[in-house]
C-alpha positions as CSV (number, residue, x, y, z in Angstrom):
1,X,-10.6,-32.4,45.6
2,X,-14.3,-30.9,45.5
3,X,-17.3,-32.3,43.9
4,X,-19.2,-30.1,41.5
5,X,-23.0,-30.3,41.2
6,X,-22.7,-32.4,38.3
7,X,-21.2,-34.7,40.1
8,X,-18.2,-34.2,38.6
9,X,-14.5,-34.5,40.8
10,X,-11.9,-31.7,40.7
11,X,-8.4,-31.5,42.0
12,X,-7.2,-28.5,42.9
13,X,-4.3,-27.6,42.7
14,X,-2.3,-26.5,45.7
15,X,1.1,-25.0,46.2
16,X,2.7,-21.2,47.0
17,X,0.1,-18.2,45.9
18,X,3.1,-16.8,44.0
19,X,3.7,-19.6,41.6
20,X,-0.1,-20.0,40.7
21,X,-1.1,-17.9,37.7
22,X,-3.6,-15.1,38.1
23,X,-6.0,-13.8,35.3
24,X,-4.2,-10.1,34.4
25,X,-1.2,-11.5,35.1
26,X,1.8,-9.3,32.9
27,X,4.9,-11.1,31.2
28,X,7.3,-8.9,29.3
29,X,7.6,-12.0,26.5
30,X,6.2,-15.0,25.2
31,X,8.8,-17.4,26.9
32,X,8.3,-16.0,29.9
33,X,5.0,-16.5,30.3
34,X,5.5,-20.0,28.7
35,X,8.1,-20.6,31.6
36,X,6.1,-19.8,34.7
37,X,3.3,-21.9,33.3
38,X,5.4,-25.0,33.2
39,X,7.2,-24.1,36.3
40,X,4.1,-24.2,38.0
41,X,2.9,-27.7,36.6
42,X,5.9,-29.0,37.7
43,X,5.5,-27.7,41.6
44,X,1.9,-29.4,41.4
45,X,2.1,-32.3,39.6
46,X,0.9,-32.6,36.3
47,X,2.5,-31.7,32.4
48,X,1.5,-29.2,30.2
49,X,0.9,-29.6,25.8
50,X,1.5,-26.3,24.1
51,X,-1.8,-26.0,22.3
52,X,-2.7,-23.5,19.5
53,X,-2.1,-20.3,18.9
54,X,-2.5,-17.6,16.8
55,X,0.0,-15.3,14.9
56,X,-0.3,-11.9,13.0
57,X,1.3,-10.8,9.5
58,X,4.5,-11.0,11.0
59,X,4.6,-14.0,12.6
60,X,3.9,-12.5,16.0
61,X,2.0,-14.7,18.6
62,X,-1.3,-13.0,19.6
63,X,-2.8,-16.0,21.8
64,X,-1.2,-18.8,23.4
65,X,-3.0,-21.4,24.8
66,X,-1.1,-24.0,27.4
67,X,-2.7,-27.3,28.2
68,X,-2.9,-30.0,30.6
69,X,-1.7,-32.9,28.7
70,X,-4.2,-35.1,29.8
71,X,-6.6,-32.6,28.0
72,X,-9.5,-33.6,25.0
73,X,-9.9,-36.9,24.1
74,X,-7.3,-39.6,22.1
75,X,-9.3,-39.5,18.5
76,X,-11.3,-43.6,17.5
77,X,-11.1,-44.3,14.1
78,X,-14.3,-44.1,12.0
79,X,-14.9,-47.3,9.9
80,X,-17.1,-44.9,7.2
81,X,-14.2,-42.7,6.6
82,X,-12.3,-46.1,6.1
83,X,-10.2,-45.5,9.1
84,X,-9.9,-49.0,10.5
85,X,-6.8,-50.5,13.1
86,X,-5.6,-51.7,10.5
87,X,-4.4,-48.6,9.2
88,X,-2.5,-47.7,12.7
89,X,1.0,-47.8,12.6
90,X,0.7,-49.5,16.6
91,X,-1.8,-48.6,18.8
92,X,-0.9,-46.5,21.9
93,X,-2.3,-46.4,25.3
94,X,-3.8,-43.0,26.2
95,X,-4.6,-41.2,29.1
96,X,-6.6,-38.3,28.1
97,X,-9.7,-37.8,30.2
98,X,-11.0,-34.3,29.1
99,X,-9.1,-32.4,31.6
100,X,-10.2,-28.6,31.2
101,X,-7.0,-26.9,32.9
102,X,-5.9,-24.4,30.7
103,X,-3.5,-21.4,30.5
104,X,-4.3,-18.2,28.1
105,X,-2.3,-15.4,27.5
106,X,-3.2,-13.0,25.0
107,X,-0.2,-9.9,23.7
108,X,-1.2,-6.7,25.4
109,X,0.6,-3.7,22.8
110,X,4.2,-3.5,23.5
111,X,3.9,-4.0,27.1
112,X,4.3,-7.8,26.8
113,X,1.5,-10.4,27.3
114,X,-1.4,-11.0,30.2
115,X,-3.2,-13.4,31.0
116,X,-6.8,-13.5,30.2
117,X,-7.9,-16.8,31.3
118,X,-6.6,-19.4,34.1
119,X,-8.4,-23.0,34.6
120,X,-6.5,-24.6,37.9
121,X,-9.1,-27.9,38.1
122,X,-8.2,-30.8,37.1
123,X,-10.3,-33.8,36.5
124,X,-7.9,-36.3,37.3
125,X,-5.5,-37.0,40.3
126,X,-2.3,-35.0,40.5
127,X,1.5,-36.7,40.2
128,X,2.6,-38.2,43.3
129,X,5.6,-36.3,45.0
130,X,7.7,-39.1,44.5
131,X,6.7,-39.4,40.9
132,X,7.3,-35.9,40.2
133,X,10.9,-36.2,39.1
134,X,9.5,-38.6,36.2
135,X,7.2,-36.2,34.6
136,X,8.0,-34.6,31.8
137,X,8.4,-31.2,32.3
138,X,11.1,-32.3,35.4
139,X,12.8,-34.6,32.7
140,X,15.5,-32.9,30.7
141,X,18.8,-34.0,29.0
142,X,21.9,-32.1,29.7
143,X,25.2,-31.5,28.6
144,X,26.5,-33.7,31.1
145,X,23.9,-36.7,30.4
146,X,24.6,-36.4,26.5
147,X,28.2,-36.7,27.1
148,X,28.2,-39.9,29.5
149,X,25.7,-41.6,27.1
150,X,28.5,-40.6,24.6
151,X,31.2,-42.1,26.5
152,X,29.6,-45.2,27.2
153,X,28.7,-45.9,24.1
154,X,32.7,-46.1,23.3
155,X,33.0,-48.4,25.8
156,X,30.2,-51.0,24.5
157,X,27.7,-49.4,27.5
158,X,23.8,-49.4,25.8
159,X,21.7,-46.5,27.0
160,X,20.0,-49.1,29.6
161,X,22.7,-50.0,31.9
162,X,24.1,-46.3,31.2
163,X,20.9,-45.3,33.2
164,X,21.6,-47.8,35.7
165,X,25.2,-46.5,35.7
166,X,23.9,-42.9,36.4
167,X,21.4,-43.3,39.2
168,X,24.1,-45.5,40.8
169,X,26.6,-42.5,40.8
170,X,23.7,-40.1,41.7
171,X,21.9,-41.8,44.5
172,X,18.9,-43.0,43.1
173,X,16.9,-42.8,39.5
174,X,15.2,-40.2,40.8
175,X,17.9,-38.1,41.0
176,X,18.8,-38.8,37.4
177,X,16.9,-36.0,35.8
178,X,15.5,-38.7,33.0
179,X,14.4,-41.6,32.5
180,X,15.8,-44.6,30.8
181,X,13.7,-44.0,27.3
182,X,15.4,-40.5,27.5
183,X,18.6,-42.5,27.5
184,X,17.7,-45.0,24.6
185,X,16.5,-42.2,22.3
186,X,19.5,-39.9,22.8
187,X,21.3,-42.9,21.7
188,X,19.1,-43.6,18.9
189,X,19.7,-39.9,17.7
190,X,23.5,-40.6,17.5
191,X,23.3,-43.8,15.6
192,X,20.6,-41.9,13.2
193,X,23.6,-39.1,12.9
194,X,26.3,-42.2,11.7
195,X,24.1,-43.9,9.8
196,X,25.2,-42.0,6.4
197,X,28.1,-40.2,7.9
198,X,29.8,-43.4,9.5
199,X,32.4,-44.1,6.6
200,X,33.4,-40.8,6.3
201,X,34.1,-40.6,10.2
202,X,36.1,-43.7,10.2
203,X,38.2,-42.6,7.4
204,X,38.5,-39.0,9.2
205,X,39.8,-40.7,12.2
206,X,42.3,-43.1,10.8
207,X,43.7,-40.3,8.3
208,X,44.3,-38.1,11.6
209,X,45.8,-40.8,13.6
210,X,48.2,-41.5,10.4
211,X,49.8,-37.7,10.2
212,X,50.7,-38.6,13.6
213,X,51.7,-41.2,14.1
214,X,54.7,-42.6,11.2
215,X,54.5,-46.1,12.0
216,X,50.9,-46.4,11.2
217,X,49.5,-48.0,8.0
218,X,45.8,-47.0,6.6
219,X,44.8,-47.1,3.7
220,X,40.9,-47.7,1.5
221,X,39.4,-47.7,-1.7
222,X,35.8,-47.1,-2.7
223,X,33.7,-48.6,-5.9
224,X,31.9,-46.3,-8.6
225,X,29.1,-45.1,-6.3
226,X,31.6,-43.6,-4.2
227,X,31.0,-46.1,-1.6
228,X,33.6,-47.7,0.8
229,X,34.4,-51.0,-0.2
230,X,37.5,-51.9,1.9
231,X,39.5,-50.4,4.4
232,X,42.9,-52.2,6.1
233,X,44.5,-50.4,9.0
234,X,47.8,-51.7,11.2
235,X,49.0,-49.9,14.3
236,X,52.2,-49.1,16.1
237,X,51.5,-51.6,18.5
238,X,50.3,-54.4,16.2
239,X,52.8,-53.8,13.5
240,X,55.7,-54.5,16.4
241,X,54.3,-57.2,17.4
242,X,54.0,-58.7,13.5
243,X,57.9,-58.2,13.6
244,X,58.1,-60.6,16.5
245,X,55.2,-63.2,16.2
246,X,54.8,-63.5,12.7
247,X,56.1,-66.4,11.1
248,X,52.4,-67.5,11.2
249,X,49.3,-65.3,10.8
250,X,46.0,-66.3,10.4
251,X,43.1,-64.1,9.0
252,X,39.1,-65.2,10.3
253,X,36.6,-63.6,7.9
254,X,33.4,-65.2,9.8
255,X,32.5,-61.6,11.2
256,X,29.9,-59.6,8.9
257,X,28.1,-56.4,9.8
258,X,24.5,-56.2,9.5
259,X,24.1,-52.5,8.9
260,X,27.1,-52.1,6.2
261,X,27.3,-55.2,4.8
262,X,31.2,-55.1,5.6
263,X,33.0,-58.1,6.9
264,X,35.6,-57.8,9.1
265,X,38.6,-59.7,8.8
266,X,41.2,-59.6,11.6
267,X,45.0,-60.7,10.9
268,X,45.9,-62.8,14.0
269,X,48.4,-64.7,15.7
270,X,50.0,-66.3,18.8
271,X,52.5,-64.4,21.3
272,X,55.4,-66.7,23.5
273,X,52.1,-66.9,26.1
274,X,50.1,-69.0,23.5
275,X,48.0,-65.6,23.8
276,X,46.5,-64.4,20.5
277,X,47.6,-60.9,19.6
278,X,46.2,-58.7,16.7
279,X,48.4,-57.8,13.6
280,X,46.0,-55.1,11.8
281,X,42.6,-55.5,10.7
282,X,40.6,-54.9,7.5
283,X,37.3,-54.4,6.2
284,X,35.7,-55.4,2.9
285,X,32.7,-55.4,1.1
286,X,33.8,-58.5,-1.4
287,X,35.3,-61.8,-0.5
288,X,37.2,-62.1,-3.7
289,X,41.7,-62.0,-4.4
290,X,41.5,-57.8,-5.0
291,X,40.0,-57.4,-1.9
292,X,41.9,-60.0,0.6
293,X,45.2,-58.7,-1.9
C-alpha cells in the first residue's frame, strides 16, 4: 500500500515478476493476452471486466482494454431524464470505487499483439488468500460439476444441498471450484431448457422404454394446439402387481402441477403387507369421463 500526494491509497499488487504484465509485452493472439491478464488477477487477488474494444472492417480486434471490475462508478438515476427507482427492475449493491487498474493491448501487424499500457494500483484492498477461491475469475463450472448438479436433480437434490453435497466430498467449499449461486443458476439453465421441451422429452422417454420393454403400456393424446393433454403409463413392475392386488384400486386426483397445469392421478392399491403399491399412473389436463376413460 503507498500513499500518493493526493492523499490518495494504492495497493500494489505483489506476486512473481513473471506473471505481472510489462508495457511491450508480445502475445501471438488475442486469447492469449486475454489469458495471462486474468491469470494474473487471480494470483493477486482481484477480477477483471472485459472493457471496450475496437475492431477493423473485418472484424479484427485492434485495442483491447481489460479492467478491474471494481472500475468507474455504478451510474444514479437522473430525476430530469425521468429516471426515477421506480423504474429499476431491483436495486443492486455495488462496489465500484473508481479503481484505475487497467490492461491495454493494442495488434502489432501480424506478429500478434503488445501491450501498450499496464496500471497495477489499485484503489481498493486486494482479495484475502482465503477468499481467493470465491472470486470470479477462480470460479468455473465443469464437466464434472454440471453432471452432479444433473444427477442430483434426478434424485429430488436442489442446487443448495448439491453444493453442500460437493464440498463435503471435496474437503471444504473452498475446494469446490464455485459457489452455491453457480449451483442454483446451472440449475435454473436446465429447467429454462425443459420448460418448452419437457412434453416432448417425457414422451421420448416412455416411447424408448416401450420398444423395449413388451410388457409396458404408454400411451397420450394431445388437443388442437398440439399440446399434451393426457398421458397414462403402467410398468412391468406395476402391471404384475395389478394381476395380484387388484380386486380394489383406487385413483387420487388431489395432485396438480403448477407449471403444466397437469394433474396427476396415480392408480393405487394395497399389497398382503397393508403396504400401498402403485398400479400405473396418468396425467391429464381435464377432469372430465374422456380423460379419466
Amino acid at each position: 500500500m503507498e500513499i500518493s500526494l493526493g492523499n490518495t491509497t494504492y495497493w500494489i499488487t505483489k506476486c512473481d515478476p513473471k506473471m505481472k504484465p510489462v508495457v511491450g509485452q508480445q502475445f501471438k493472439t488475442l486469447e492469449d493476452g486475454i489469458d495471462f491478464y486474468v491469470h494474473y488477477a487471480a494470483v493477486v487477488g482481484f477480477d477483471v471486466w472485459r472493457s471496450g474494444d475496437r475492431k477493423d472492417k473485418v472484424s479484427k480486434v485492434l485495442h483491447k482494454y481489460l479492467v478491474c471490475s471494481r472500475e468507474g462508478f455504478k451510474q444514479v438515476t437522473d430525476p430530469e431524464k425521468g429516471e426515477t427507482s421506480e423504474t429499476l427492475k431491483r436495486r443492486r449493491p455495488s462496489n465500484r470505487v473508481g479503481c484505475s487498474a487497467h490492461f491495454k493491448f493494442n495488434t502489432d501487424g501480424d506478429s500478434g499483439y503488445k501491450v501498450t499500457s499496464f496500471e497495477e494500483r489499485h484503489t481498493h484492498c486486494l482479495c484475502e488468500e482465503q477468499l481467493k477461491p470465491f472470486m470470479k475469475v477462480n470460479r468455473k463450472l465443469d464437466m464434472g460439476h454440471k453432471e452432479f448438479i444433473e444427477k442430483c436433480g434426478k434424485t429430488n437434490i436442489g442446487p443448495i444441498k448439491s453444493f453442500n453435497l460437493y464440498g463435503e466430498m471435496v474437503g471444504g467449499f473452498e475446494h469446490v471450484g464455485a459457489t452455491s449461486t453457480d449451483f442454483k443458476n446451472h440449475k435454473r439453465e436446465i429447467l429454462a431448457y425443459m420448460k418448452r421441451r419437457g412434453a416432448q422429452m417425457l414422451v421420448a422417454k416412455c416411447q424408448e422404454r416401450k420398444e423395449f420393454w413388451l410388457d409396458y403400456y404408454f400411451e397420450y393424446a394431445v388437443d388442437e394446439q398440439e399440446q399434451l393433454s393426457r398421458i397414462f403409463w403402467a410398468d412391468e413392475y406395476g402391471r404384475n402387481k395389478f394381476a395380484l392386488f387388484g380386486d380394489a384400486m383406487t385413483f387420487d386426483a388431489t395432485y396438480k402441477t403448477n407449471r403444466y397445469s397437469l394433474v396427476f392421478v396415480p392408480f393405487t392399491s394395497m399389497d398382503n403387507h397393508k403396504k400401498s403399491t402403485t398400479f400405473a399412473t396418468g396425467l391429464i389436463a381435464k377432469e372430465d369421463v374422456e380423460s379419466y376413460s
